[in-house]
C-alpha positions as CSV (number, residue, x, y, z in Angstrom):
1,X,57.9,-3.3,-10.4
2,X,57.5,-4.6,-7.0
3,X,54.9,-6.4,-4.7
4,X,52.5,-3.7,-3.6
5,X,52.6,-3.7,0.4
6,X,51.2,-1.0,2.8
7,X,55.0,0.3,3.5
8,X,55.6,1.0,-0.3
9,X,52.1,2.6,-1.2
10,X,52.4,4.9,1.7
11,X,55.9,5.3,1.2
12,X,55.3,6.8,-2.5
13,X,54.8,10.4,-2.4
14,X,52.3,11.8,-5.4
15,X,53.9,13.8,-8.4
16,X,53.1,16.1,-11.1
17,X,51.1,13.7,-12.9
18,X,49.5,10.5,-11.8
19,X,51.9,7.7,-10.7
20,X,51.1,4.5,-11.3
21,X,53.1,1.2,-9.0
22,X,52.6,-2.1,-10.6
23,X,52.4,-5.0,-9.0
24,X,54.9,-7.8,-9.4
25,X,53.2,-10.5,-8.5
26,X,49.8,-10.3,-9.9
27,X,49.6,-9.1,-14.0
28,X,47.8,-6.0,-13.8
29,X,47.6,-5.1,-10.4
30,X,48.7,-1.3,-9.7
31,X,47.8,1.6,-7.1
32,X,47.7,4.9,-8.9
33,X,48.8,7.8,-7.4
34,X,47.5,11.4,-7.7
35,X,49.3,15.0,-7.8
36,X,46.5,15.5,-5.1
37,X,48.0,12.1,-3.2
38,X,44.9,10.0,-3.7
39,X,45.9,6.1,-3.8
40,X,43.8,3.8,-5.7
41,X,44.0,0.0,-6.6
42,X,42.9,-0.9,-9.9
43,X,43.1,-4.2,-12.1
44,X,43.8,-3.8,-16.0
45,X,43.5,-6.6,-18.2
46,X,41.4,-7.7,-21.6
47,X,38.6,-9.2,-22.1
48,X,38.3,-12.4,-24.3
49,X,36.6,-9.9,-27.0
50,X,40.3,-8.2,-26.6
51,X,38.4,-5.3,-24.7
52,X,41.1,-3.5,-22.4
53,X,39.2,-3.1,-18.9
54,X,40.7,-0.7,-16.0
55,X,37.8,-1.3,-12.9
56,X,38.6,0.2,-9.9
57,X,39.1,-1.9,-6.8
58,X,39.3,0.5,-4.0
59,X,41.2,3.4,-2.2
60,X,44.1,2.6,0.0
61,X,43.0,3.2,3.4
62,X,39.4,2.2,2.8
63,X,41.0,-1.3,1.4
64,X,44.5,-2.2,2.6
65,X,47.0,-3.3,-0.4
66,X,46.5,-7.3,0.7
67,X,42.5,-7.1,0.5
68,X,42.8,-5.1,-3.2
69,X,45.3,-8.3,-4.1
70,X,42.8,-10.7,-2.8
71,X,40.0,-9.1,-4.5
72,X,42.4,-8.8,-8.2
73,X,42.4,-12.8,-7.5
74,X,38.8,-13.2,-7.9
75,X,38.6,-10.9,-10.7
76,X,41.6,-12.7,-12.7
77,X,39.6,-16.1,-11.9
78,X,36.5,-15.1,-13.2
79,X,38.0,-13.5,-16.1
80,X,39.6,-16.8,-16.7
81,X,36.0,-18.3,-16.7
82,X,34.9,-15.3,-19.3
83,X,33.1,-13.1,-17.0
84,X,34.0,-9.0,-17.0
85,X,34.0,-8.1,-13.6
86,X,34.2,-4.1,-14.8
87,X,30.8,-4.6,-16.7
88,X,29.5,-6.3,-13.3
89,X,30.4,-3.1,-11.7
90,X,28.9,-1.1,-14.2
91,X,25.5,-3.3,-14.0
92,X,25.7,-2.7,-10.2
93,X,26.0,0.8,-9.9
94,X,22.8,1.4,-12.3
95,X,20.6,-1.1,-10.3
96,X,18.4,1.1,-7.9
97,X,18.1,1.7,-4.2
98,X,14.9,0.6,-2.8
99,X,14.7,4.7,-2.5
100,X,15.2,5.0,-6.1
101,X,12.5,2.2,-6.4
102,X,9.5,4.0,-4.4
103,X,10.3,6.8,-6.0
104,X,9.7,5.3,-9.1
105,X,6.7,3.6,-8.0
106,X,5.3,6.4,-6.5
107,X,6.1,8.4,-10.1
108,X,4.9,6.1,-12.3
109,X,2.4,2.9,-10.8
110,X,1.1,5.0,-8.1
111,X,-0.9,7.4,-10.1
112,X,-3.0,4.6,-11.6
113,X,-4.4,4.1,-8.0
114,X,-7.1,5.8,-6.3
115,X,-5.8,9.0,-4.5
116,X,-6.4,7.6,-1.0
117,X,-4.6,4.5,-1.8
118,X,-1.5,6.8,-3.1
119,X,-1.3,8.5,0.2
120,X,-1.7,5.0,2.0
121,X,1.6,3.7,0.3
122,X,3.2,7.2,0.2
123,X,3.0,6.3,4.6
124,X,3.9,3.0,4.2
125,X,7.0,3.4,2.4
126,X,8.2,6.3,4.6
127,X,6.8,5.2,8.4
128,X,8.4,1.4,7.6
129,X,9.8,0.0,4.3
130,X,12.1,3.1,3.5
131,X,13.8,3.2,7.3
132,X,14.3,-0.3,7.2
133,X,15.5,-0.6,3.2
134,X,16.1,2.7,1.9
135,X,19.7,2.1,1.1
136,X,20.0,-1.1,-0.1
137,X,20.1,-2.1,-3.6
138,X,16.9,-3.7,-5.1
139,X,18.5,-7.2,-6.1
140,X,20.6,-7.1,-2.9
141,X,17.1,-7.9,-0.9
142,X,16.0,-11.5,-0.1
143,X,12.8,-13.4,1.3
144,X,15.0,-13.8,4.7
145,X,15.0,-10.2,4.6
146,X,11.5,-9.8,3.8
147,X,10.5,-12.5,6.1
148,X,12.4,-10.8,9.0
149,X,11.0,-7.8,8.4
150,X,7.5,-8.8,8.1
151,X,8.1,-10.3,11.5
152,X,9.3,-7.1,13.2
153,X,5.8,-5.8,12.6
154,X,3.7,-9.3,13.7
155,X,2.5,-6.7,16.7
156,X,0.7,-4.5,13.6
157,X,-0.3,-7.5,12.4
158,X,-2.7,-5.1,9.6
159,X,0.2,-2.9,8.7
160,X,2.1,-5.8,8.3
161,X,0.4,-7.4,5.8
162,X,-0.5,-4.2,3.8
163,X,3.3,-3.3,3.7
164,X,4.4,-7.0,2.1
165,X,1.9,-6.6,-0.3
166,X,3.2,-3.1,-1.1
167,X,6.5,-4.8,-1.1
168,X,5.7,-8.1,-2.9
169,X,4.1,-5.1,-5.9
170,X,7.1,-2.9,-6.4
171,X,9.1,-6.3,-6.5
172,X,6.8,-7.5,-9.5
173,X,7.6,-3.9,-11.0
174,X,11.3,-4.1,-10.5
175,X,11.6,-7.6,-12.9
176,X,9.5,-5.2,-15.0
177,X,11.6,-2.8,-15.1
178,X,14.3,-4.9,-15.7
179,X,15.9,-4.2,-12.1
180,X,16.0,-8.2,-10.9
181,X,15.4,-11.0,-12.9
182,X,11.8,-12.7,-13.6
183,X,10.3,-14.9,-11.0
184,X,12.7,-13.4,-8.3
185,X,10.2,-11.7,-6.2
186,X,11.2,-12.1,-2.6
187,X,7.9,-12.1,-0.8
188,X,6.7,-15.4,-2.7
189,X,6.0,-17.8,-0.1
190,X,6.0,-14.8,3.0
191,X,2.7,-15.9,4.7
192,X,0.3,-12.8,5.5
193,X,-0.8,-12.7,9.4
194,X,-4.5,-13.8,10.1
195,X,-6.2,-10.6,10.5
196,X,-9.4,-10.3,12.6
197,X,-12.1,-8.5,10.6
198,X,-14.3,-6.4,13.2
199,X,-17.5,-7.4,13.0
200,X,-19.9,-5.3,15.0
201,X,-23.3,-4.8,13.7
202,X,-25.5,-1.7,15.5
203,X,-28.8,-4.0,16.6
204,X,-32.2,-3.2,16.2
205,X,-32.7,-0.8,19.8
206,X,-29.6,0.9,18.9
207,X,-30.4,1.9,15.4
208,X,-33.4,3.1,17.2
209,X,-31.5,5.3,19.9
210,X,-29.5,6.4,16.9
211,X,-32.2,7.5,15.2
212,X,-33.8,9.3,17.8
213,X,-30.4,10.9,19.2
214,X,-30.0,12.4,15.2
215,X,-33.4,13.5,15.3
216,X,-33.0,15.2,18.8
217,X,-29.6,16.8,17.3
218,X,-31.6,18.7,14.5
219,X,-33.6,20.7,16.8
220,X,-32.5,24.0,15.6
221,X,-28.9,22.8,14.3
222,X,-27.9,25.8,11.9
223,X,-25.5,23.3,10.0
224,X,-27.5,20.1,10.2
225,X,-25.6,18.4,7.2
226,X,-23.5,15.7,9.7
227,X,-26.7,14.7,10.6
228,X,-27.5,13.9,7.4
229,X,-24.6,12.2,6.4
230,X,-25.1,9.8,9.5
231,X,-28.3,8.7,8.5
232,X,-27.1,8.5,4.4
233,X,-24.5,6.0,5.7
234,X,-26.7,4.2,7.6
235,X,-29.7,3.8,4.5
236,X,-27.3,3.3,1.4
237,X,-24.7,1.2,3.2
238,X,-21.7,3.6,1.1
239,X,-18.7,4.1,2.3
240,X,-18.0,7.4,3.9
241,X,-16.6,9.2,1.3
242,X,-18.6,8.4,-0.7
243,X,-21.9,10.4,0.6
244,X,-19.2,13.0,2.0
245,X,-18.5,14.1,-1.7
246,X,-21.8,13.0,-3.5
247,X,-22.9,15.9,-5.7
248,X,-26.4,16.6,-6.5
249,X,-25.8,15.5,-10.0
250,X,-25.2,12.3,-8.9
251,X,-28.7,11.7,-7.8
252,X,-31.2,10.1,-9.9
253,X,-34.4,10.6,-8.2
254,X,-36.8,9.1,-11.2
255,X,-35.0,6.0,-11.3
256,X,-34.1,5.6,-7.3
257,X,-30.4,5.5,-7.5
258,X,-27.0,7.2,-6.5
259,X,-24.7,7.6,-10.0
260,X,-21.5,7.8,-8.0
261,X,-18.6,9.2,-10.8
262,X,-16.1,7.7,-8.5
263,X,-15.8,5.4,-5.4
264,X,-13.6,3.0,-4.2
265,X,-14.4,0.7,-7.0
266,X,-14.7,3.0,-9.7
267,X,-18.1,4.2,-11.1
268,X,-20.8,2.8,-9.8
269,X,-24.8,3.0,-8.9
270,X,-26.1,2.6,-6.0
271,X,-29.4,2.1,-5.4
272,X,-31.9,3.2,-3.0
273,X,-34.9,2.0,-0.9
274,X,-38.0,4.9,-0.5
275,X,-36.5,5.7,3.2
276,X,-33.0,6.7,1.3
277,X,-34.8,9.1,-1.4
278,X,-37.0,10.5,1.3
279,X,-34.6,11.4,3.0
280,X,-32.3,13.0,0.1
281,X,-35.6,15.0,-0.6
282,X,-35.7,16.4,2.9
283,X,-31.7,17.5,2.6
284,X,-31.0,21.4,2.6
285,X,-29.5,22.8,-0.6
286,X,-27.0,25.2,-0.2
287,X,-27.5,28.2,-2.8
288,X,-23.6,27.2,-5.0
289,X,-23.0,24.0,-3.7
290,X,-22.5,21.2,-5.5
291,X,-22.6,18.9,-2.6
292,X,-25.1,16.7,-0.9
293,X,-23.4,17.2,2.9
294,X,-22.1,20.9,3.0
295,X,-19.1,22.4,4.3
296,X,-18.3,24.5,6.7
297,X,-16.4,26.7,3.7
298,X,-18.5,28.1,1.0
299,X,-18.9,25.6,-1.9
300,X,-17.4,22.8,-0.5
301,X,-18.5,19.5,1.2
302,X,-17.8,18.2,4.7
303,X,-14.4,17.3,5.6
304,X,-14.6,15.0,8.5
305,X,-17.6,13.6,10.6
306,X,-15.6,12.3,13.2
307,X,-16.0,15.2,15.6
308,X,-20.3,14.2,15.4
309,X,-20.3,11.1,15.5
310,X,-18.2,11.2,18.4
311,X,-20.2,13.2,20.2
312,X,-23.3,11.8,19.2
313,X,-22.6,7.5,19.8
314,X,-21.3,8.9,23.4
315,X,-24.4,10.4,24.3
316,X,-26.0,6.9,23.4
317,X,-23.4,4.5,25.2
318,X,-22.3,3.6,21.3
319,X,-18.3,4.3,21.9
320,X,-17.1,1.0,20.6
321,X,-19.3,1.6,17.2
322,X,-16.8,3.0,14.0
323,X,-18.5,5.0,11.2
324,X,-18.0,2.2,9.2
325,X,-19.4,-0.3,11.1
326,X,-22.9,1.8,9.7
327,X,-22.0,0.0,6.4
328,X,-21.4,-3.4,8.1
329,X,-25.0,-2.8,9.9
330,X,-26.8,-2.3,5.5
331,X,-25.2,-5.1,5.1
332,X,-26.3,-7.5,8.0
333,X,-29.5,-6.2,8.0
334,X,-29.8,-7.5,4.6
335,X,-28.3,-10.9,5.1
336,X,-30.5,-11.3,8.1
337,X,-33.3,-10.9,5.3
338,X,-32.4,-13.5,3.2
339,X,-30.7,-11.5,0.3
340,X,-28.0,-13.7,-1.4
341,X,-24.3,-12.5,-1.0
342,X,-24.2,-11.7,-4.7
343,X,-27.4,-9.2,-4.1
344,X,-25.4,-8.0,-0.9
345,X,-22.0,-7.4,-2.7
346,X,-24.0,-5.6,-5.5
347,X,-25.5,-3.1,-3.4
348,X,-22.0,-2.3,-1.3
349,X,-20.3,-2.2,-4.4
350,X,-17.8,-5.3,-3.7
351,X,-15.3,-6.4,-6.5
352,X,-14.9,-9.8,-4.9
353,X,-17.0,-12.1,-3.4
354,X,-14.6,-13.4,-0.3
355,X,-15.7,-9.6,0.9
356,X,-19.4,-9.9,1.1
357,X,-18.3,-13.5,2.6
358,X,-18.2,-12.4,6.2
359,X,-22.1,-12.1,6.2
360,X,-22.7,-15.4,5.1
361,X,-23.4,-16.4,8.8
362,X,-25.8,-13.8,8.8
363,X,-28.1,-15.6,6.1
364,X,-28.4,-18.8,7.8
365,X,-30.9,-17.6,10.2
366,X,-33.2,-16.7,7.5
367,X,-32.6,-19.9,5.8
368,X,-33.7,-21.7,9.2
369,X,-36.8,-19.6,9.3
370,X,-37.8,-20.1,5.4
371,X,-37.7,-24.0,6.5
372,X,-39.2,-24.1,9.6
373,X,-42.1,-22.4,7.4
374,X,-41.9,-24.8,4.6
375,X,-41.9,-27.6,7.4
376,X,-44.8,-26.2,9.1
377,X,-46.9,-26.2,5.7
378,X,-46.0,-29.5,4.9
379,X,-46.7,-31.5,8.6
380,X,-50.4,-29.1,8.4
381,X,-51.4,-31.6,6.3
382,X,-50.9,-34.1,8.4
């Protein structure tokens, strides 16, 4: 027995079988030595259950022989307070990476989600939470670490908010899973970025010069089912998926309505003015197809209308206008009438009400014009 020091660890040359040096100083304290001339410091003591514990400290050259003493010193103190530093380690080395973690999400939580919303945290685990955390243990994260992070995207101000709620999830699912303890979620208290919802509502004239430009595109159009779609989005307010995969099954013709199987928000109706059926009556059907708005491929529905509708809202001066923004149009158009945001939210098929919200401005103008009638009636008496 002598004090471990750098000159007598690397002074030892390995044997036949391992070698163990004990330390002098510090009970329990040793560097064993291989046949293959591995060094390693380890600590062996009991526990106050009597348990005999060997936890390994480090390799020599990775740790020098003073920083595997210091670190024995911890571990005899907290054994002296009745902790187990080796069952620590073992608790440690289970606890997942935040690799491990999304892999886990992605195996087990994601599947309960809509398969656009898999893909969409699929990307935002790989483009930005994996680069930045991939390698760090779950419980090692805290909310400096998330707020930091969530400030490195402040100039994706969307993204960034979509990837702490992502985040501030898998967190909720790790205490679940017994990774971190409860009520340890880091992102409590990371406040979201103010996001500016686009607003932009197609006005009367350009609905018209819409119209007229999809009407002008139909002249002899061998595959006039884009057209179509355009106008669907337009007179149901659905999202664009939505009429993109709409089967003719799901149209109820006697009692005016769109039985979607699936949406965004799970199955739904949706129902339709005369305008909407009239123009599901005039639609094509393709001899096999299931689909409202045919494919280019036999059987199938269309893909993507982006390549149209770009082509089409340029020919009109429309560049700025989104697909969506056809939706937003149903639904200001029916705010502008006076319909209540309950009645509007119904008919787009919103879960919450703080959606429909942003065309609550939209409603006061009919509320002004309902009074300045009621005011009108009443001074006629006058």
């Amino acid at each position: 027995m002598q004090k471990l020091t750098k000159k007598i660890v690397e002074a030892t040359l390995p044997q036949d079988k391992d070698l163990i040096l004990w330390d002098s100083e510090i009970s329990g304290f040793m560097c064993k030595v291989t046949p293959a001339g591995r060094k390693s410091y380890f600590l062996y003591y009991r526990t106050q259950e009597k348990r005999q514990r060997r936890p390994k400290i480090g390799d020599h050259g990775v740790l020098t022989s003073e920083q595997a003493r210091s670190i024995a010193q911890q571990w005899l103190l907290q054994i002296s307070q009745g902790k187990d530093p080796s069952l620590e380690k073992q608790e440690v080395r289970v606890i997942p990476t935040m690799k491990e973690l999304a892999d886990q999400y992605m195996r087990e939580h994601a599947p309960r989600k809509k398969l656009s919303s898999q893909k969409e945290d699929k990307r935002l685990w790989d483009q930005y939470i994996l680069p930045a955390f991939g390698s760090l243990k779950v419980t090692t994260l805290d909310r400096s670490d998330i707020a930091k992070f969530h400030h490195s995207l402040q100039h994706l101000s969307t993204t960034a908010n979509r990837v702490l709620s992502l985040l501030s999830k898998a967190f909720n699912l790790a205490e679940l899973w017994g990774y971190r303890s409860n009520h340890s979620n880091p992102c409590l208290h990371v406040k979201k970025y103010s996001e500016n919802k686009r607003e932009r509502f197609l006005s009367q004239d350009e609905i018209s010069r819409l119209m007229n430009a999809l009407d002008e595109e139909e002249k002899d159009n061998p595959h006039p089912w884009p057209l179509y779609a355009i106008r669907l989005l337009l007179l149901t307010g659905c999202r664009l998926n939505e009429i993109l995969t709409l089967k003719w099954e799901e149209v109820d013709f006697a009692n005016q309505c769109l039985r979607l199987r699936d949406s965004k928000t799970g199955k739904k109706p949706v129902y339709l003015s005369s305008a909407a059926i009239d123009l599901l009556k005039a639609i094509p059907r393709e001899v096999g197809n299931p689909f409202v708005i045919c494919g280019g491929k036999e059987g199938k529905h269309l893909i993507n209308l982006q390549k149209p509708w770009r082509r089409i809202r340029a020919k009109i001066g429309l560049n700025d206008v989104r697909i969506h923004d056809l939706r937003h149009t149903f639904a200001s158009i029916a705010a502008s009438n006076g319909l209540s945001l309950p009645i509007i939210g119904a008919l787009l098929g919103h879960k919450q009400t703080q959606t429909t919200a942003r065309y609550a401005h939209l409603i006061g103008q009919s509320l002004i014009e309902a009074s300045e009638k009621i005011g009108g009636k009443i001074m006629s008496g006058r």
